[in-house]
PAZAPA-4460 file (N, C-alpha, C; in steps of 0.05 Angstrom, whole numbers, plus 32768, in hexadecimal, padded with zeros to 4 digits):
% residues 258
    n_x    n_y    n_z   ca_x   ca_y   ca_z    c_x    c_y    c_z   seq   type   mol
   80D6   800C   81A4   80D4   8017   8189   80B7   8018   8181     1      X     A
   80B1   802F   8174   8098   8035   816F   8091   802C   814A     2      X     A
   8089   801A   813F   808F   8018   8127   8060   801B   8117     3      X     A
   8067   802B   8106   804F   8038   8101   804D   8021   80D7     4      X     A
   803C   8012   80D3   8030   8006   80BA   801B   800E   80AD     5      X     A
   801D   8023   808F   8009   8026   808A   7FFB   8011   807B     6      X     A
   7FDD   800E   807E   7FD5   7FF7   806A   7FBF   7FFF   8062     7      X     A
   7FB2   7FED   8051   7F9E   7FFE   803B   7F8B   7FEC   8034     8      X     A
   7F72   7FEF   8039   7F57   7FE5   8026   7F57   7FE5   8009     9      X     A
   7F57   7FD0   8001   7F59   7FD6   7FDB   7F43   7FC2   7FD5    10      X     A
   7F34   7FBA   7FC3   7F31   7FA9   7FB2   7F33   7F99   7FAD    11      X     A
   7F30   7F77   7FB9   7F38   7F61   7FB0   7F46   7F5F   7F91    12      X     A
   7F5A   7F51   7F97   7F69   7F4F   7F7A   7F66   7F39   7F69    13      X     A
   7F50   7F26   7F7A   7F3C   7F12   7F6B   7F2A   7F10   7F5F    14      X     A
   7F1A   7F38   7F6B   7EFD   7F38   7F62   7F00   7F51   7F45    15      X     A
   7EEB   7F52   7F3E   7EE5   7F66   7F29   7EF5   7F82   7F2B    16      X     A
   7F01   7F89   7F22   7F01   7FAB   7F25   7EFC   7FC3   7F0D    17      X     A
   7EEA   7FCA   7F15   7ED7   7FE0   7F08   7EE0   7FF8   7F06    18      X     A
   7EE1   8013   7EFC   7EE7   8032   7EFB   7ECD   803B   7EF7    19      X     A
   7EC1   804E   7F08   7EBD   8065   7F0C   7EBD   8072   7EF3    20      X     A
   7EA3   8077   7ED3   7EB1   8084   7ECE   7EA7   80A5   7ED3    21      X     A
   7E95   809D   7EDF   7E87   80C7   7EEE   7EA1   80D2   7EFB    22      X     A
   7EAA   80B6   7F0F   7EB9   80D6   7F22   7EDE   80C6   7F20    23      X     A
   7EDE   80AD   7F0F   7F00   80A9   7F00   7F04   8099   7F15    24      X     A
   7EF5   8092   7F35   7F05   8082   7F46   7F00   805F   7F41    25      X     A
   7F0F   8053   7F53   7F0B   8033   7F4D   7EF2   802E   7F61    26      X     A
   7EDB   801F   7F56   7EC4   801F   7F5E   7EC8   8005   7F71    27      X     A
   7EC9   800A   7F8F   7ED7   7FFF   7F9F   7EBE   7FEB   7FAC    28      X     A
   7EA1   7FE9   7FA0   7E8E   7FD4   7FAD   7E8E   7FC4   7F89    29      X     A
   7E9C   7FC6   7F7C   7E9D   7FAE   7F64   7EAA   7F97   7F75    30      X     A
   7EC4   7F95   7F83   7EC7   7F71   7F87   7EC7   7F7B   7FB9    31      X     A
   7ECD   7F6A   7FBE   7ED9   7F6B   7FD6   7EF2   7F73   7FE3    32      X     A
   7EE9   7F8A   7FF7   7F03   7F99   7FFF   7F19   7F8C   8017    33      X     A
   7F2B   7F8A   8009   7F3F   7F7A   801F   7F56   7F87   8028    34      X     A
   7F67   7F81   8041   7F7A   7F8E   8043   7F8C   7F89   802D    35      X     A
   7F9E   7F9B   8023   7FB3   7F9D   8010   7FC7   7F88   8015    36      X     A
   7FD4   7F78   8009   7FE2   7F5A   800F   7FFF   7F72   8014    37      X     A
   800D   7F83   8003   801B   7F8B   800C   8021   7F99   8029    38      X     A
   8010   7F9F   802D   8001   7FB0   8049   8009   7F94   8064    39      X     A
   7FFF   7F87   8056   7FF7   7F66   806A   801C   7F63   8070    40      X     A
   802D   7F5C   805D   804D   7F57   8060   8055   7F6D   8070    41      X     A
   8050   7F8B   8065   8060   7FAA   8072   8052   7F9B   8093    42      X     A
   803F   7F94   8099   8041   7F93   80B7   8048   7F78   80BC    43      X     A
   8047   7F60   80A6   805D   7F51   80BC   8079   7F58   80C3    44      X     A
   8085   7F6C   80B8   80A0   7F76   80B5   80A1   7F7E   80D9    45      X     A
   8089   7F90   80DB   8092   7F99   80F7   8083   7F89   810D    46      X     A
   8073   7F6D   8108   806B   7F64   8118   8083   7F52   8121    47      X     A
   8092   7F4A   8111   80A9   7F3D   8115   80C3   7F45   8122    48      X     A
   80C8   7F62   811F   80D5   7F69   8136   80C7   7F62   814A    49      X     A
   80A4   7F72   8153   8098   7F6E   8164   80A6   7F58   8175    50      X     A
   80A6   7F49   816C   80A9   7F2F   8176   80C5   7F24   817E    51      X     A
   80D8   7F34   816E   80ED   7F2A   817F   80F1   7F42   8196    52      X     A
   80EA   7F5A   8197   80EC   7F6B   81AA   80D6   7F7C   81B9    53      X     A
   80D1   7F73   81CF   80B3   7F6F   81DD   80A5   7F8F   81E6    54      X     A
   80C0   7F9B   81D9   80BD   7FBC   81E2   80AA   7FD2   81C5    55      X     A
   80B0   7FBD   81B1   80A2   7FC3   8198   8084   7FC8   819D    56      X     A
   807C   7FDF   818E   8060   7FE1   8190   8052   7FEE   8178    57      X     A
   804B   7FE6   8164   8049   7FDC   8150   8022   7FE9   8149    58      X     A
   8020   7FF8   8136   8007   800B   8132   8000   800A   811A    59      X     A
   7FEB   8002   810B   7FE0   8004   80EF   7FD4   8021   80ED    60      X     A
   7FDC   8029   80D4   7FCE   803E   80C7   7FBF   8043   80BA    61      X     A
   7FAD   8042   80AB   7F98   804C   8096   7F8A   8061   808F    62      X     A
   7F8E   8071   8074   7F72   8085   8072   7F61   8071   805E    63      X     A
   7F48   8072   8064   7F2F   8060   8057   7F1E   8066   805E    64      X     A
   7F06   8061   8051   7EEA   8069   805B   7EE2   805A   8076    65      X     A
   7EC4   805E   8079   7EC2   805D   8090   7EC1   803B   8092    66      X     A
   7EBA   802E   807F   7EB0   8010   807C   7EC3   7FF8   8080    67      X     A
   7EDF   800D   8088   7EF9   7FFB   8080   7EFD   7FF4   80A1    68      X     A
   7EE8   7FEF   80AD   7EF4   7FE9   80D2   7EFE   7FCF   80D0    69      X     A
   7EED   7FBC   80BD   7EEB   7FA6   80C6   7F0C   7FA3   80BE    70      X     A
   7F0C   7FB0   809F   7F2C   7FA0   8097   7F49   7FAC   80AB    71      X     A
   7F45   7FC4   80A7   7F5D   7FD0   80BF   7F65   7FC1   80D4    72      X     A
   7F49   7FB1   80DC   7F49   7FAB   80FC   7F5D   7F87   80F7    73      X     A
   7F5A   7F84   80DB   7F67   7F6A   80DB   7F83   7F70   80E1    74      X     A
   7F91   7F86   80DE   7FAF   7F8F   80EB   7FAF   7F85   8107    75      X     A
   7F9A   7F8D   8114   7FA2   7F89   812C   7F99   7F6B   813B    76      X     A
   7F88   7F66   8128   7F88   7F3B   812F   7FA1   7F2D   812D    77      X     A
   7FAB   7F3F   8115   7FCD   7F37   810D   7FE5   7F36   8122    78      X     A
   7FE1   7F4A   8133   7FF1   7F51   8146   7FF9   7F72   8150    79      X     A
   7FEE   7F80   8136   7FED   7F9A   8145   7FE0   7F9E   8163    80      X     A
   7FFD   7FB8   8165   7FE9   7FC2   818A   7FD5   7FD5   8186    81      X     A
   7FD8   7FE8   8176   7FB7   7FF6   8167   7FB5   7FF8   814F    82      X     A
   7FA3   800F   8150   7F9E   8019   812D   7F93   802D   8130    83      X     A
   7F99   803E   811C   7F8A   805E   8115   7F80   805E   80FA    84      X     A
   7F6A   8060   80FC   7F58   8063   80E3   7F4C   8083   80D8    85      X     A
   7F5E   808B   80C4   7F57   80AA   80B4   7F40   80A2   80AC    86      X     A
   7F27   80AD   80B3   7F0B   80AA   809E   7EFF   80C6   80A6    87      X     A
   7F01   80D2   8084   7EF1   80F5   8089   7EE5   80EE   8067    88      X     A
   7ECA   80FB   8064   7EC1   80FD   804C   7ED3   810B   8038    89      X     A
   7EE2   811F   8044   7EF3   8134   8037   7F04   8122   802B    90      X     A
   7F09   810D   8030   7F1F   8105   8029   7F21   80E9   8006    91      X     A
   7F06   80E9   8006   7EF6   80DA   7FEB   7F06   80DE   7FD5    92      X     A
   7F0D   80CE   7FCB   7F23   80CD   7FB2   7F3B   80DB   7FB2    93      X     A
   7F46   80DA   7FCD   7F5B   80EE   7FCE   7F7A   80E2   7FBB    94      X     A
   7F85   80F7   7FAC   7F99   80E6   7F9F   7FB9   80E6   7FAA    95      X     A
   7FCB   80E2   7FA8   7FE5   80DA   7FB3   7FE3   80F3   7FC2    96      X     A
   7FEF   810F   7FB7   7FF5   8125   7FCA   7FDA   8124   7FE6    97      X     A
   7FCB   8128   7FE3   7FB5   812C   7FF8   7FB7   8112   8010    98      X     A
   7FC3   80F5   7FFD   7FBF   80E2   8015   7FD8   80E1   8021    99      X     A
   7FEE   80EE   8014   8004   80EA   801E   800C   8103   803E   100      X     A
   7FFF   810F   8032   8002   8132   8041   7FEC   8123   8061   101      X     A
   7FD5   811A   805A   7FC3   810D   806E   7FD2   80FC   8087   102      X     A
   7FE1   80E0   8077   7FEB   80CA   8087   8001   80D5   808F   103      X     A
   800E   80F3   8086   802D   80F8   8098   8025   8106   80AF   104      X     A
   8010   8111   80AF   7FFC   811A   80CA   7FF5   810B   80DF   105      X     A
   7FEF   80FB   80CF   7FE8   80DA   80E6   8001   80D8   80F2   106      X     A
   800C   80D0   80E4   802C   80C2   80ED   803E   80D5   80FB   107      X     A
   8032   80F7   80FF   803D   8104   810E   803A   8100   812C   108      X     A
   801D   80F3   812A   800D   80F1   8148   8020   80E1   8159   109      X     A
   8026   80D3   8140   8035   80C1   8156   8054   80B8   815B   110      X     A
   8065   80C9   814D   807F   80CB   8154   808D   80B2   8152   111      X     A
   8085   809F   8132   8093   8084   8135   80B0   8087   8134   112      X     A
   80BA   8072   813B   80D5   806E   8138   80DD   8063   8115   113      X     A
   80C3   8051   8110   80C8   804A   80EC   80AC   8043   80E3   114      X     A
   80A6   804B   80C7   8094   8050   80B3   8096   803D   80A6   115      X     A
   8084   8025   80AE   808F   8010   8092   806C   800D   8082   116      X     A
   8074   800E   8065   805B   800E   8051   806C   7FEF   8038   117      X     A
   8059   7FF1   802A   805B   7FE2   8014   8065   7FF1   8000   118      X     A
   806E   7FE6   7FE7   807A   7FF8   7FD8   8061   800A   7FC3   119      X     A
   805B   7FF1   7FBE   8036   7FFA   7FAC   801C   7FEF   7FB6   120      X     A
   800D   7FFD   7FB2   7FED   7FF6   7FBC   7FE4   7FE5   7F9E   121      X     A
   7FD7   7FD3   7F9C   7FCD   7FC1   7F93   7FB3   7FD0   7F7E   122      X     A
   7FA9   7FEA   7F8C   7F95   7FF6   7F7A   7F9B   8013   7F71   123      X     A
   7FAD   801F   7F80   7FB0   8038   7F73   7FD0   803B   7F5D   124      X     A
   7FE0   8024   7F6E   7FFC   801A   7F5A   800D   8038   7F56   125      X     A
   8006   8048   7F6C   8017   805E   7F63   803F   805D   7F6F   126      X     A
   803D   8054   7F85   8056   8048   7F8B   8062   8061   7F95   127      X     A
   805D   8078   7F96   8069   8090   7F9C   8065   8099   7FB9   128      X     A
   8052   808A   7FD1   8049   808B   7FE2   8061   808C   7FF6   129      X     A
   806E   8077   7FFF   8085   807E   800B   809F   809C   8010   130      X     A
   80A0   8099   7FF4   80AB   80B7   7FF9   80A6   80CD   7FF9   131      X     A
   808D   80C5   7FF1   808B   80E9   7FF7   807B   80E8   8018   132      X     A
   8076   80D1   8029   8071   80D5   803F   808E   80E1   8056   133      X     A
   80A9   80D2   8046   80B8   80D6   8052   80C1   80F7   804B   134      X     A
   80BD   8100   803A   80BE   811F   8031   80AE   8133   8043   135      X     A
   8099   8128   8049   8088   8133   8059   8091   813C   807C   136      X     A
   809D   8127   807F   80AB   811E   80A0   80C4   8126   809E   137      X     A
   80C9   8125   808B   80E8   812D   808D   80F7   811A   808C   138      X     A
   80F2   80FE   8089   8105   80E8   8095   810C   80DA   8077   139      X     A
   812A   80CF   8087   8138   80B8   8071   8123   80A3   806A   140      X     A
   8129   809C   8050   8119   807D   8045   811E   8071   8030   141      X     A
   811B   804F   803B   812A   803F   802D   8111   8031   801F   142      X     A
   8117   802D   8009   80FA   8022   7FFC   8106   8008   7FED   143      X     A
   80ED   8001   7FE6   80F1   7FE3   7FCE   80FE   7FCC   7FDC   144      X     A
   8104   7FC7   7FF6   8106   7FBF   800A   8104   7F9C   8006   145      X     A
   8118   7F8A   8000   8119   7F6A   8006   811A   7F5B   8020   146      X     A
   8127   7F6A   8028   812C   7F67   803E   812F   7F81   8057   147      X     A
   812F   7F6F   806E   8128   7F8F   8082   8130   7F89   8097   148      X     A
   8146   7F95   80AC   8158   7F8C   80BF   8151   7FA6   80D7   149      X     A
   8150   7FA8   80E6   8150   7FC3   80FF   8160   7FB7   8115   150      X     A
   8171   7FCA   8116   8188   7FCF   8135   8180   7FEA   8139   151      X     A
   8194   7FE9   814E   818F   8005   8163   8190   8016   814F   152      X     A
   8175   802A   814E   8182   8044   8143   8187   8043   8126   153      X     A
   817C   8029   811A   8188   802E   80FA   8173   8016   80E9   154      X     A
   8166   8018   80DA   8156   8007   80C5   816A   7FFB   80A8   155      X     A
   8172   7FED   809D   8182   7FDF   8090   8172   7FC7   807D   156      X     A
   8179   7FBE   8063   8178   7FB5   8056   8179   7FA7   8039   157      X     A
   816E   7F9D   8027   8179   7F8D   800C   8164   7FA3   7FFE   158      X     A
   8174   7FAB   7FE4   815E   7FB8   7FCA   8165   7FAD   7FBA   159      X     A
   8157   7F99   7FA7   815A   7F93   7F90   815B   7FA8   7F76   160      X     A
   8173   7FA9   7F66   817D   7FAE   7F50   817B   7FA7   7F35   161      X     A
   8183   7FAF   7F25   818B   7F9D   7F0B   819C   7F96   7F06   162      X     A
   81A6   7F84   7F0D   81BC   7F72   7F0C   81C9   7F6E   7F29   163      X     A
   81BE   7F6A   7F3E   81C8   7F71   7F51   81B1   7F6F   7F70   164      X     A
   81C3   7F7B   7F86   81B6   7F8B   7FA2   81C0   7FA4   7FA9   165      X     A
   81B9   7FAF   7FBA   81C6   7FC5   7FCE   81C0   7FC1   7FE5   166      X     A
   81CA   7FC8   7FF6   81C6   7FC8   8012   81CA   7FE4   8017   167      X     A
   81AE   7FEE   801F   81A0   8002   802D   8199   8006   8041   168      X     A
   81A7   8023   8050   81A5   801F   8073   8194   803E   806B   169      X     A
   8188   8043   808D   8184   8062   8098   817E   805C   80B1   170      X     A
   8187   807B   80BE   8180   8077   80D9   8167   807E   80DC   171      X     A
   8164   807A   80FA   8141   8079   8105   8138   8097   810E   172      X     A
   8125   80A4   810B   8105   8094   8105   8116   809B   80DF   173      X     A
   8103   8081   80CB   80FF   8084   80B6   80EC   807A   80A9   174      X     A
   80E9   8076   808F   80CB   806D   807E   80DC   8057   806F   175      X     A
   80D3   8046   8072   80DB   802A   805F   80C4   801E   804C   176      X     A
   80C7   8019   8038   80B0   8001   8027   80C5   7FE9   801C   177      X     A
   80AF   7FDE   801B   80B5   7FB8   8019   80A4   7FB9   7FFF   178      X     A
   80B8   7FA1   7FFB   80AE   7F86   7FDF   8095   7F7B   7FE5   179      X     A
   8098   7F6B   7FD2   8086   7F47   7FD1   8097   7F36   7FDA   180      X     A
   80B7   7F44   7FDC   80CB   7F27   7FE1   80CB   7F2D   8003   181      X     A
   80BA   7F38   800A   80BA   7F2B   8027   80A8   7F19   8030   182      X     A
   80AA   7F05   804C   8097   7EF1   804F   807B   7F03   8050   183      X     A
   806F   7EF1   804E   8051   7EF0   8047   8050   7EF6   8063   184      X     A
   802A   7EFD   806E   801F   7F01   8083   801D   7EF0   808E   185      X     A
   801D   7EEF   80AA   800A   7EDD   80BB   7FF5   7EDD   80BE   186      X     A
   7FE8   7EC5   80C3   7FCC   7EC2   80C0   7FBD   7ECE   80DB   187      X     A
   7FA8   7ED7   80DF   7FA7   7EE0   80F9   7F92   7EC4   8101   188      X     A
   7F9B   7EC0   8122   7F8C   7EAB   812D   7F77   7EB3   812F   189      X     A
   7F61   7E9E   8146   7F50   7EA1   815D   7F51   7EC3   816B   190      X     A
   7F6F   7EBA   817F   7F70   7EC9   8193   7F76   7EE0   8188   191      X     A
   7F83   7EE8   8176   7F8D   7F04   8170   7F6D   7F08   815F   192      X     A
   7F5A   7F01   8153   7F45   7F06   814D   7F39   7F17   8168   193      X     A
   7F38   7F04   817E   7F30   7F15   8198   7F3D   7F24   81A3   194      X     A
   7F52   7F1D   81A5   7F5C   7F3B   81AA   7F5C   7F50   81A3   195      X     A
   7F55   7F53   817E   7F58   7F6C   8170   7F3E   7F7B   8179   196      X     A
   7F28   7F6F   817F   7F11   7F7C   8186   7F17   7F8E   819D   197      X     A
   7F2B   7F89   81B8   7F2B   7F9D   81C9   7F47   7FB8   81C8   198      X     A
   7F56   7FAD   81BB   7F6A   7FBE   81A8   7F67   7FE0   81A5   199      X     A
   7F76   7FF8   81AB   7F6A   800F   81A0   7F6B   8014   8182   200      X     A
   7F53   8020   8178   7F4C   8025   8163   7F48   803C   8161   201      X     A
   7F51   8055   8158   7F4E   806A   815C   7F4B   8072   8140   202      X     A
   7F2A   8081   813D   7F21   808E   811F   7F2A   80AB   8124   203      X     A
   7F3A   80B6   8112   7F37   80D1   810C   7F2F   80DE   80F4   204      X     A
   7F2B   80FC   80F4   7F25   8109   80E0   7F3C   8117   80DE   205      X     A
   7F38   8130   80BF   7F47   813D   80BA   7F4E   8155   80D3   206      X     A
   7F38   815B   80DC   7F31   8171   80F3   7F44   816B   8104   207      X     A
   7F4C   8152   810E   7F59   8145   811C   7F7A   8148   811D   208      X     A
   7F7C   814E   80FB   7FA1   814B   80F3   7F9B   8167   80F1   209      X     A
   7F8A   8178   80F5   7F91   8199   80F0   7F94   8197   80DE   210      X     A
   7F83   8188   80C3   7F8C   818E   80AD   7F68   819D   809F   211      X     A
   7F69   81B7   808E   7F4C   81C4   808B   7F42   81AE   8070   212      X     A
   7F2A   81A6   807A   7F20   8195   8066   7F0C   819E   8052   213      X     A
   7F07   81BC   8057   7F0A   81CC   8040   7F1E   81CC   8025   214      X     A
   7F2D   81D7   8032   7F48   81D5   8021   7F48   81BD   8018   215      X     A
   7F41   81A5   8016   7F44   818E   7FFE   7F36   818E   7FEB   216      X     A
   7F28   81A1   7FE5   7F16   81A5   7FCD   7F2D   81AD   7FB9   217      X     A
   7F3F   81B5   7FBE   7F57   81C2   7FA9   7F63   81A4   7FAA   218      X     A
   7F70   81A2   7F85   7F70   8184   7F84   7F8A   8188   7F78   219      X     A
   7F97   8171   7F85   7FB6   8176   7F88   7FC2   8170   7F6E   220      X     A
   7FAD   8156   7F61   7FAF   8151   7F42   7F8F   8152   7F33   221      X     A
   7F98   814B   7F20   7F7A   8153   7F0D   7F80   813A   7EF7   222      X     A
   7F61   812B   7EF8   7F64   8115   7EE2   7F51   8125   7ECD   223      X     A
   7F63   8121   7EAD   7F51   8133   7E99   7F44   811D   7E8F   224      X     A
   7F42   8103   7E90   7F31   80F0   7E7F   7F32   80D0   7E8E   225      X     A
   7F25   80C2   7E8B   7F25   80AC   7E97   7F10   8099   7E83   226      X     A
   7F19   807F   7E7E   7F00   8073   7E6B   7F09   8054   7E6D   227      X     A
   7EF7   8044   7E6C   7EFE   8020   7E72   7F16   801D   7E5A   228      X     A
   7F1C   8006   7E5D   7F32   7FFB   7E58   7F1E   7FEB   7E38   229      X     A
   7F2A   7FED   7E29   7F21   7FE3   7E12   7F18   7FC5   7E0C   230      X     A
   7F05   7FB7   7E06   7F09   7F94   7E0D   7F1C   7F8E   7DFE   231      X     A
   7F28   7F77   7E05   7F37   7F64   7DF1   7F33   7F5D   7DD7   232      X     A
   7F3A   7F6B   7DC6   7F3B   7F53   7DA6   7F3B   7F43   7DA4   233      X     A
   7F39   7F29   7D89   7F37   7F15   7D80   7F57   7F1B   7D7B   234      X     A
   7F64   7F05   7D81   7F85   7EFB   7D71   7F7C   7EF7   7D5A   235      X     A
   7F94   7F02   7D48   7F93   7EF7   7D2D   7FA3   7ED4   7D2B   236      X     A
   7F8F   7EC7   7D24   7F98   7EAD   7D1D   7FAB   7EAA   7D05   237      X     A
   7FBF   7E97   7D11   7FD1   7E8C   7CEF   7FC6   7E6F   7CF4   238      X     A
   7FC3   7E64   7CD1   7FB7   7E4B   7CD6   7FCD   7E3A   7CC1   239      X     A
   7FDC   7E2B   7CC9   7FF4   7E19   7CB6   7FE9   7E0D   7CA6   240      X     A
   7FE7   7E13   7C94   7FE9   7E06   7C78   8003   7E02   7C61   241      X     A
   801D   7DF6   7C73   802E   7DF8   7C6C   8046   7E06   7C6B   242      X     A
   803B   7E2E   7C73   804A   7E3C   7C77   8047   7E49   7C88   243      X     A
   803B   7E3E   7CA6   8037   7E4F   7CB6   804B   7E5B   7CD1   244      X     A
   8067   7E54   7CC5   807D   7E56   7CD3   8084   7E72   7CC9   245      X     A
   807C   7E7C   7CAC   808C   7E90   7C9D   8074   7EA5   7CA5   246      X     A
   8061   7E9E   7CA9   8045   7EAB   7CAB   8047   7EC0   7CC6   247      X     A
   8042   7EAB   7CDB   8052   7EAE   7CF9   806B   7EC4   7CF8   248      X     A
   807F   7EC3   7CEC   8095   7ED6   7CF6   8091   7EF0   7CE3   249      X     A
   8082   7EE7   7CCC   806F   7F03   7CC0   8069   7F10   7CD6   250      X     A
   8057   7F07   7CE4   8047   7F15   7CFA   8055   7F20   7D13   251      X     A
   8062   7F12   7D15   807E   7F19   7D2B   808A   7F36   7D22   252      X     A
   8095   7F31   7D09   80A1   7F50   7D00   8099   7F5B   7CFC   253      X     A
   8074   7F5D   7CEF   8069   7F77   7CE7   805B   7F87   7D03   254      X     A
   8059   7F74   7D16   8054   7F7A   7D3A   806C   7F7F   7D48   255      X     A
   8082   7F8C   7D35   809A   7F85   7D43   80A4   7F77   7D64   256      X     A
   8098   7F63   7D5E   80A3   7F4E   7D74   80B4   7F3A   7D77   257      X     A
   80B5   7F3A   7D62   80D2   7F24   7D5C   80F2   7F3C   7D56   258      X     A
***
């Protein structure tokens, strides 16, 4: 089984994050760029088959600039058998349609048997990435993913509901995304540190997917305004002097929050 993980350079979710406001993007040298923690789970999902079936061969994805070797390459300290790294200038703030149209190109190269992603990226939060990759390919997909089961020929698992589960199957090849409710990553050792260094790493361009990198100058969406986030206010204090219980649910109902 050929199982293909996309994962993604974002932004530490510890450090600062800044906007762009000239060109609206997230100004990605404000904190430290790390692999995406959801990114980190979507491939323990298939390192873990990896592992119970020795036939698995298991590939990270990425489009990112060119600076993102070091983090991609932690996929494959992890236990990936390679990685393909999308880096074209054309490709600089590209938004959902453009990255999604890009990575189903990738993923053509290589004829996986299953597509497993995260459900949301940590910095762009658009969440729409999965399907419309699977729109792209043509294939079934099961998203929002708790759990994640593969037999012959068929991908299976838990979606959380409201009030409730489902159990969600499709056959193979398909595109799946995962939770937070799956285990966490493995840590990568020593040895898979060395080993990732001799690992294939294969950079491509757009030239590469036959895709004209001309043609991305036409912008699939258009941001009309972008501006920081307002600072925080002072709370209005209640101070008890007897009636500050009546005071309090004043404030509750005229904020309708009570």
């Amino acid at each position: 089984m050929k199982i293909a993980v996309l994962v993604k350079e974002v932004p530490d979710t510890y450090g600062d994050r800044k906007l762009n406001l000239e060109t609206g993007l997230a100004d990605r040298g404000a904190s430290e760029a790390v692999l995406d923690e959801i990114g980190e789970r979507a491939l323990e999902v298939a390192l873990t088959q990896k592992d119970s079936d020795g036939d698995t061969e298991v590939t990270v994805i990425s489009m990112a600039p060119d600076t993102a070797t070091a983090t991609i390459r932690k996929g494959l300290a992890m236990g990936a058998d390679n990685a393909v790294h999308v880096a074209d200038e054309g490709l600089a703030g590209a938004d959902l349609g453009l990255t999604a149209e890009v990575l189903a190109a990738a993923l053509r190269r290589g004829e996986f048997d299953l597509v497993v992603t995260g459900n949301v990226s940590t910095d762009g939060n658009g969440g729409m990435m999965p399907a419309m990759l699977a729109e792209h390919l043509d294939y079934p997909h099961v998203t929002g993913l708790t759990t994640v089961e593969l037999t012959d020929g068929k991908v299976s698992g838990t979606r959380a509901v409201e009030g409730g589960k489902q159990q969600v199957s499709a056959e193979l090849p398909a595109v799946i995304s995962i939770t937070e409710a799956l285990p966490e990553a493995r840590f990568p050792n020593f040895k898979g540190i060395m080993a990732a260094k001799k690992k294939p790493f294969e950079v491509i361009s757009l030239s590469d997917l036959d895709i004209d990198a001309e043609d991305q100058s036409v912008a699939r969406s258009i941001m009309v305004t972008v501006a920081e986030k307002p600072p925080r206010e002072a709370g209005e204090k209640v101070v008890d002097e007897g009636n500050g219980g009546v005071e309090l649910a004043e404030y509750l109902t005229k904020n309708r929050l009570a």
